[in-house]
C-alpha positions in Angstrom: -21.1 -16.7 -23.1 -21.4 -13.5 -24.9 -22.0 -11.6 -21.9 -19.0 -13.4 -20.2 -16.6 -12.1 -23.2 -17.9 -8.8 -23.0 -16.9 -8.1 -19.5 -13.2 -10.1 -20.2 -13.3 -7.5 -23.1 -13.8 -4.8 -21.1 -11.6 -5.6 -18.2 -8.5 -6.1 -20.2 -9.2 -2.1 -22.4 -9.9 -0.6 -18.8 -6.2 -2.0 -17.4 -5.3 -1.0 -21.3 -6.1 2.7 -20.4 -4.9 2.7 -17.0 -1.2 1.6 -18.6 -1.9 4.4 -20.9 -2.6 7.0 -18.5 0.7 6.2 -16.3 2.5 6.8 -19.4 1.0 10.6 -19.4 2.0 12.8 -16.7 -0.6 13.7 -14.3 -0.8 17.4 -12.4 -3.5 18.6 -10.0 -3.1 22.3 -9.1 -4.7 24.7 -6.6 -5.6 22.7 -3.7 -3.5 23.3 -0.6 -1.0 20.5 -0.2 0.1 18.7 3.2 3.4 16.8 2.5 3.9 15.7 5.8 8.0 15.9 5.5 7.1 20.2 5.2 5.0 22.9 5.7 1.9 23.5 4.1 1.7 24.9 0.2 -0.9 26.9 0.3 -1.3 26.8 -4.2 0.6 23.6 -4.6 1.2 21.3 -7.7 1.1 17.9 -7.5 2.7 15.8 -10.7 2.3 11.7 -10.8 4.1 9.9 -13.7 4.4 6.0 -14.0 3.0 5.6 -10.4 5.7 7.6 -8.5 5.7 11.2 -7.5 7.9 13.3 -10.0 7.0 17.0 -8.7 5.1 18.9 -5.6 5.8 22.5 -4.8 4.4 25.8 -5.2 2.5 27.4 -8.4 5.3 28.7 -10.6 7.9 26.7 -9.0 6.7 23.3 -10.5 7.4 23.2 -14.1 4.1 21.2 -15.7 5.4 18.7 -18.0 4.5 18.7 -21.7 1.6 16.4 -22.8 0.3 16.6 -19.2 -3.4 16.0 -18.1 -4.0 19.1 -15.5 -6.9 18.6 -12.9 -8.1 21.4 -11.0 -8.0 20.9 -7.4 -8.8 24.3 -5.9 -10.8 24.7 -3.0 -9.3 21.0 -1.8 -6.5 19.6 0.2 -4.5 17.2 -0.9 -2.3 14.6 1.6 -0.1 11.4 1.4 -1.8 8.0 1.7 -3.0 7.2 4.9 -0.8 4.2 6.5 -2.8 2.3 9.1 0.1 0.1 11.1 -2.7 -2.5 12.6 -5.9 -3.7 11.0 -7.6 -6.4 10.6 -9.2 -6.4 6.9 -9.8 -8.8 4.4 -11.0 -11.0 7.3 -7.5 -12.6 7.9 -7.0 -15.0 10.8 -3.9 -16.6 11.7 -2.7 -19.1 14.4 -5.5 -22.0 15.5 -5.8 -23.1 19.3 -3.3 -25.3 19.7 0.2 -24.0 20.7 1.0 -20.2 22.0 3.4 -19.7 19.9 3.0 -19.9 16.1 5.4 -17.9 13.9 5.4 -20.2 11.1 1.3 -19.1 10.1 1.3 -16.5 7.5 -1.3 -14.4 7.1 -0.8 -14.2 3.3 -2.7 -17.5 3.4 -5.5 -16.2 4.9 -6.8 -12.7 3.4 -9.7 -12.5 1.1 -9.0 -9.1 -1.6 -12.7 -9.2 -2.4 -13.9 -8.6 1.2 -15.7 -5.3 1.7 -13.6 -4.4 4.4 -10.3 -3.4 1.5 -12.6 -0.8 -0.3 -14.2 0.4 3.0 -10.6 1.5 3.7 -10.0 2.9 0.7 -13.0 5.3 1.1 -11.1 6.2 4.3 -8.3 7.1 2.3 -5.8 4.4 3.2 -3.7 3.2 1.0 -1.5 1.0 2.8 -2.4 -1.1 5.9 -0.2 -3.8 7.8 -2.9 -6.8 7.8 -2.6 -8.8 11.2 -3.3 -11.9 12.7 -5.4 -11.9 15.9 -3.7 -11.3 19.5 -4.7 -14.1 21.4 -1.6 -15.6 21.4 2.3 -15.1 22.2 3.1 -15.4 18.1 0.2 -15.9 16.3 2.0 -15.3 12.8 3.5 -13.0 10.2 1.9 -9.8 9.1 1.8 -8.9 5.7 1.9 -5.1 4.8 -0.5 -4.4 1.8 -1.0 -1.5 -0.7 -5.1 -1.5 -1.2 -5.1 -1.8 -4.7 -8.1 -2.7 -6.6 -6.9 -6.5 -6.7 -8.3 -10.1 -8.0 -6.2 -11.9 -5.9 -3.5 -11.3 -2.8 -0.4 -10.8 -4.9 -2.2 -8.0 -6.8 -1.7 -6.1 -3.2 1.6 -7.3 -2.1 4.7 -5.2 -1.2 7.9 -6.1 -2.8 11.2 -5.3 -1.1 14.3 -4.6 -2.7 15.3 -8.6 -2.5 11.9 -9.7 -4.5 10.4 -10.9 -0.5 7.3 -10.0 0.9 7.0 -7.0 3.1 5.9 -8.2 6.9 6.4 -8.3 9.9 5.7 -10.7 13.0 3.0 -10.4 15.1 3.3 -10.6 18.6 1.3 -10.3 21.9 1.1 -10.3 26.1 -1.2 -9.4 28.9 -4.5 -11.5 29.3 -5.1 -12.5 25.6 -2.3 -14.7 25.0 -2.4 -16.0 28.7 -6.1 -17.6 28.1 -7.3 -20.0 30.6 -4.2 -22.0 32.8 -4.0 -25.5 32.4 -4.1 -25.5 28.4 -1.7 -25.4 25.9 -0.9 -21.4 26.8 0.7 -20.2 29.6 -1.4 -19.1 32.4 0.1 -16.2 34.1 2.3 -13.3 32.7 5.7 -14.5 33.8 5.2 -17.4 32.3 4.6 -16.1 29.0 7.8 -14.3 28.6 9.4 -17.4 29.7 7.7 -18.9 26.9 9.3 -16.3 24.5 12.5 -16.2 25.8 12.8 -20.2 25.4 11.8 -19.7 21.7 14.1 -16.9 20.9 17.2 -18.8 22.3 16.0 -22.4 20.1 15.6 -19.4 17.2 19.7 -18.6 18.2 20.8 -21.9 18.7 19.6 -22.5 15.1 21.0 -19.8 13.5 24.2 -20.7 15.0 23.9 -24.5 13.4 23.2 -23.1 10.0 26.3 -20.8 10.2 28.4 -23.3 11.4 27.4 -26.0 8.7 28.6 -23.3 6.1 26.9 -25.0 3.1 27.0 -28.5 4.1 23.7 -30.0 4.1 25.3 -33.0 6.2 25.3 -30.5 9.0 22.6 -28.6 8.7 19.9 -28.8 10.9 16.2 -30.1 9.8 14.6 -27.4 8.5 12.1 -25.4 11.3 9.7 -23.3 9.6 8.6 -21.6 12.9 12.8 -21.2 14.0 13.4 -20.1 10.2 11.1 -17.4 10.9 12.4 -15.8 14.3 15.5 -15.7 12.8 14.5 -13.4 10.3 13.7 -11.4 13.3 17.0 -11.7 15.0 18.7 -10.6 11.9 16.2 -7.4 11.4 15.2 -8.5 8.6 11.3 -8.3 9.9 10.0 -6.5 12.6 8.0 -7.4 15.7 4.6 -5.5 16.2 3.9 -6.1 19.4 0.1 -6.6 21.1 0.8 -4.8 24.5 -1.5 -2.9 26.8 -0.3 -2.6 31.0 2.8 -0.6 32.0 3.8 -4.3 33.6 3.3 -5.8 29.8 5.4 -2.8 28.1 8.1 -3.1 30.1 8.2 -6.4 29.6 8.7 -6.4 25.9 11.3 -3.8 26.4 13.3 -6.2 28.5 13.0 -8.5 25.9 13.9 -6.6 23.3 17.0 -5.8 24.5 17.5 -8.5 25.6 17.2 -10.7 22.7 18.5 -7.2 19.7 15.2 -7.5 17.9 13.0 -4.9 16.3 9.8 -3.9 17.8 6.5 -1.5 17.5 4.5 -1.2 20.6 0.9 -1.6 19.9 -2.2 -0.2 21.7 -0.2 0.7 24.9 -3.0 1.6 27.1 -0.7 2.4 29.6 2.1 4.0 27.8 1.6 7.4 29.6 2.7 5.8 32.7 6.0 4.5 31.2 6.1 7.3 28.2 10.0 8.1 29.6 11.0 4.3 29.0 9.4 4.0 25.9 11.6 7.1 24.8 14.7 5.7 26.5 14.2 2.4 24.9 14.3 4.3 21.2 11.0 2.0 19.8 7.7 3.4 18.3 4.4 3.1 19.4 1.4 2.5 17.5 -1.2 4.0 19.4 -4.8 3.4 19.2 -7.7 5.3 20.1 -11.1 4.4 21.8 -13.6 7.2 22.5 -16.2 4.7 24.6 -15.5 3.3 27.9 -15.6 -0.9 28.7 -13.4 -3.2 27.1 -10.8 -5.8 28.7 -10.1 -5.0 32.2 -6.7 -4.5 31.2 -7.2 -1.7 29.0 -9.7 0.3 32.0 -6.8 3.0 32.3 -6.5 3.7 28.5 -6.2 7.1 27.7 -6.6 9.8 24.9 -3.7 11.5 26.5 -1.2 8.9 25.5 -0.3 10.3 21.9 0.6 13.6 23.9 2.3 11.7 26.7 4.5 9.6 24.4 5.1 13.1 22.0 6.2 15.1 25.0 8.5 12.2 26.1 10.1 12.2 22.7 9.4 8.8 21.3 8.2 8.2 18.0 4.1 7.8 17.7 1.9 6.7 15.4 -1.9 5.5 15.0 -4.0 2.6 13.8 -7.6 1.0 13.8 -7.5 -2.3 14.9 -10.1 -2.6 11.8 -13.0 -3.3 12.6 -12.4 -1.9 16.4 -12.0 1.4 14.5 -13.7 1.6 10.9 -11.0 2.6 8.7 -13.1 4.8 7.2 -12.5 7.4 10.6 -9.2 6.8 11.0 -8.7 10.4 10.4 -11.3 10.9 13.2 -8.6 9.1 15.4 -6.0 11.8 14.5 -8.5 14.6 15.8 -9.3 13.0 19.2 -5.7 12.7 19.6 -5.0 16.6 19.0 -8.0 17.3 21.4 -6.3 15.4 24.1 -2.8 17.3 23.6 -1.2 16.0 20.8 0.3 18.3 18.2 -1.2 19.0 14.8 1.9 17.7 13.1 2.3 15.0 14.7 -1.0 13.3 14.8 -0.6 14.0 11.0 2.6 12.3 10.6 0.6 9.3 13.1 -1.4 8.2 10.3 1.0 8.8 7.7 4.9 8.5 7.9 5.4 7.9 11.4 3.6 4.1 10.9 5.5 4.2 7.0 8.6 3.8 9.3 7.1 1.3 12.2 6.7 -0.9 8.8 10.3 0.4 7.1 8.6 1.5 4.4 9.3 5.1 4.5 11.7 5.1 1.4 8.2 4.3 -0.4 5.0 5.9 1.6 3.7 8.6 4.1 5.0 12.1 2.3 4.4 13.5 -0.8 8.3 14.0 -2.0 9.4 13.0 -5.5 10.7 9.5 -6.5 7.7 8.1 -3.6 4.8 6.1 -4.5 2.0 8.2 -6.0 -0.1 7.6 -3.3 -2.4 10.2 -2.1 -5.6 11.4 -1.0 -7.8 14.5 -2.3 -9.8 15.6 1.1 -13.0 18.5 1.0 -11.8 19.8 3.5 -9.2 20.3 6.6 -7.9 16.6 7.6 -8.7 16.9 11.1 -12.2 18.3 10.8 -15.6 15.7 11.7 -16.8 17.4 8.4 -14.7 16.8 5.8 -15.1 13.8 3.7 -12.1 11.7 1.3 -13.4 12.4 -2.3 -10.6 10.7 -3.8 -7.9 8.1 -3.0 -5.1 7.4 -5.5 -2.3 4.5 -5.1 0.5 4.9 -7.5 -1.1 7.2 -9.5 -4.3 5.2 -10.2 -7.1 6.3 -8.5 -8.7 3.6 -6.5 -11.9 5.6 -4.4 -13.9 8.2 -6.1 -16.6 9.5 -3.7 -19.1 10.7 -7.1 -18.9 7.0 -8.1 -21.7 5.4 -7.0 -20.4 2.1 -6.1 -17.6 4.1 -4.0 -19.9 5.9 -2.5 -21.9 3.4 -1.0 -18.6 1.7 0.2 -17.8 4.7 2.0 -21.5 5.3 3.8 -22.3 1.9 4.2 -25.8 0.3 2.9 -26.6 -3.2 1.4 -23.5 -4.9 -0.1 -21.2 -2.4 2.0 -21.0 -5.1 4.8 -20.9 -9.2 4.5 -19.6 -10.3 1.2 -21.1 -13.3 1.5 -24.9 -12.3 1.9 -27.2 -11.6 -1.2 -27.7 -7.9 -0.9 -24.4 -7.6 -2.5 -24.4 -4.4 -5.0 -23.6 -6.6 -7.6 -26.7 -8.7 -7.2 -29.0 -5.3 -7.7 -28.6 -2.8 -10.5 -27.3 0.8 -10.7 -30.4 2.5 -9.5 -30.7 0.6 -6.5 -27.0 1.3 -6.4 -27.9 5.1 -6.4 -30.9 4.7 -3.8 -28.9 3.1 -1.6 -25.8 5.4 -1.6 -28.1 8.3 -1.3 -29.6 7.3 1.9 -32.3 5.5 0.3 -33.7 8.9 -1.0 -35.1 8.7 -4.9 
């Protein structure tokens, strides 16, 4: 019981001091600062107040607050928040076998804060991720777009927009997952799965068109249709579609309906999209693109290429990157910005891929993705040059609280793997050894 208060005790003076220190302004000077929205500053200053960005510029043009704790940062670079626009952590799962299309499942229902997989990310430097359901079918749910706080339960992560709702989007997919084995409940060949669609989008319009018509009256209002409520949302714009897609034949297909139908929509994977890079661009929608340096895989995806990033760049369409966690550990998600620059991709732009190029696929640029004042303190304090196989994430702060610490032992471990760095539900958690095994194990097992 004792031992039980104690570590209430402590809790509640560790959130005690965290409050404190958002009160104070916080400055880190000297490293070399990559704001994403500008060109590099070479001696930059960095100033976080009350989780939001209040100053970052040059030495002697960033007046240092009064009362401000200074941290000296030379020698390292410091970049926004990585923003992965797929993954898969907290071991979320979303529509069951029975019906291909599923828009009323929400993911929020689903994700587990205390899985492995959120501070494994973290040590990657992310600090905001759009958590997915799975792709094997036509609408498998909504998304939920987290910040990777240290949390004790799902709303301790959640996005707020403007009107107190969640932050999501709808998760969509074509090609061979969603069509499954004919015969079932799903639809068997590719044509008929956009038939599928386009029969649920126009039920989604004929309902919208009930509600507007019954003005108020609930005598005329239609029964209420979770699944319709929630494609109308996407009609209106009010979330957007991110879209499992990986043939040319399967890309112009959402295109088609896209237009056809006004909605929003983020291309995902898009093994293909250097085939059809021109009507990507034409069509005005992103891509999230990501990145698979070993061959195999679904048949569909045997033409995926490195050169896609480039492809879509030099068409002029927007691009950005993801991990398809665990398909790519989040913890080398900057690894997936280097490949892309080795097969043609500018510097830039594979920086703004894992930054604020996905911020907007999500429509949370206004928020995340640059370093600019009145944004989210969210940041990342790197050894060394982002692109580089050497350099490692020593820090990773979300709005202005520092979340991964790479000389914290338990961090540590978290970002090089080891017992209790995997299954959360097997006994070689950390917590079930103590500190020195802690150390052993983050050093490599080395005493």
């Amino acid at each position: 019981m004792l031992s039980r208060l104690l570590a209430v005790t402590t809790a509640c003076l560790g959130l005690a001091v965290a409050a404190l220190a958002q009160e104070n302004p916080l400055v880190f000077t000297g490293a070399q600062i990559l704001p994403i929205v500008g060109e590099p500053i070479a001696n930059g200053v960095l100033v976080v107040q009350r989780g939001k960005i209040l100053a970052v510029g040059s030495a002697g043009s960033v007046t240092i607050p009064s009362g401000a704790e200074t941290r000296d940062a030379r020698g390292k670079i410091i970049m926004p928040g990585l923003v992965d626009s797929h993954s898969h952590i907290g071991g979320a799962q979303g529509a069951d076998g029975s019906t291909p299309i599923q828009p009323e499942v929400r993911v929020l229902d689903a994700v587990d804060v205390r899985h492995p997989s959120i501070q494994k990310a973290q040590a990657g430097g992310l600090t905001t991720a759009n958590v997915m359901p799975g792709s094997g079918h036509l609408i498998s749910g909504q998304t939920l777009y987290l910040k990777l706080r240290d949390g004790r339960v799902i709303d301790d992560l959640l996005i707020k927009l403007a009107d107190g709702t969640i932050a999501g989007g709808l998760k969509m997919a074509n090609g061979t997952n969603s069509i499954r084995t004919p015969g079932g409940p799903f639809p068997g060949s590719r044509a008929k799965s956009a038939a599928l669609v386009r029969e649920q989008y126009i039920k989604a319009q004929e309902y919208k068109a009930k509600i507007e018509r019954a003005r108020g009256d609930p005598e005329k209002l239609p029964a209420r249709d979770l699944a319709l409520e929630m494609l109308v949302e996407v009609l209106d714009g009010k979330r957007i579609v991110q879209h499992h897609t990986h043939r040319h034949d399967d890309i112009l297909t959402v295109l088609r309906l896209q237009k056809e139908f006004g909605f929003k929509v983020v291309l995902h994977h898009v093994s293909e999209a250097a085939k059809v890079a021109a009507e990507i661009a034409a069509a005005g929608v992103p891509s999230s693109v990501i990145i698979v340096d070993s061959p195999g895989g679904k048949l569909e995806a045997r033409d995926l290429t490195m050169e896609n990033c480039a492809a879509l760049e030099k068409a002029g369409a927007a691009v950005g990157l993801h991990t398809d966690d665990g398909v790519t550990d989040s913890r080398h998600f900057l690894r997936s910005a280097a490949l892309a620059v080795r097969a043609g991709m500018t510097r830039a732009g594979a920086l703004r891929a894992v930054t604020i190029a996905n911020a907007r696929m999500l429509g949370l640029d206004a928020r995340v993705g640059s370093l600019e004042p009145g944004k989210d303190a969210d940041f990342i304090v790197l050894s060394g040059d982002p692109l580089s196989v050497y350099t490692q994430v020593e820090q990773t702060w979300i709005e202005g609280t520092k979340v991964f610490d790479l000389g914290d032992p338990k961090d540590r471990l978290y970002a090089f793997g080891g017992a209790g760095a995997g299954d959360p539900r097997r006994v070689q958690l950390c917590c079930f050894g103590s500190a020195w095994d802690i150390i052993i194990a983050a050093n490599g097992g080395e005493q």
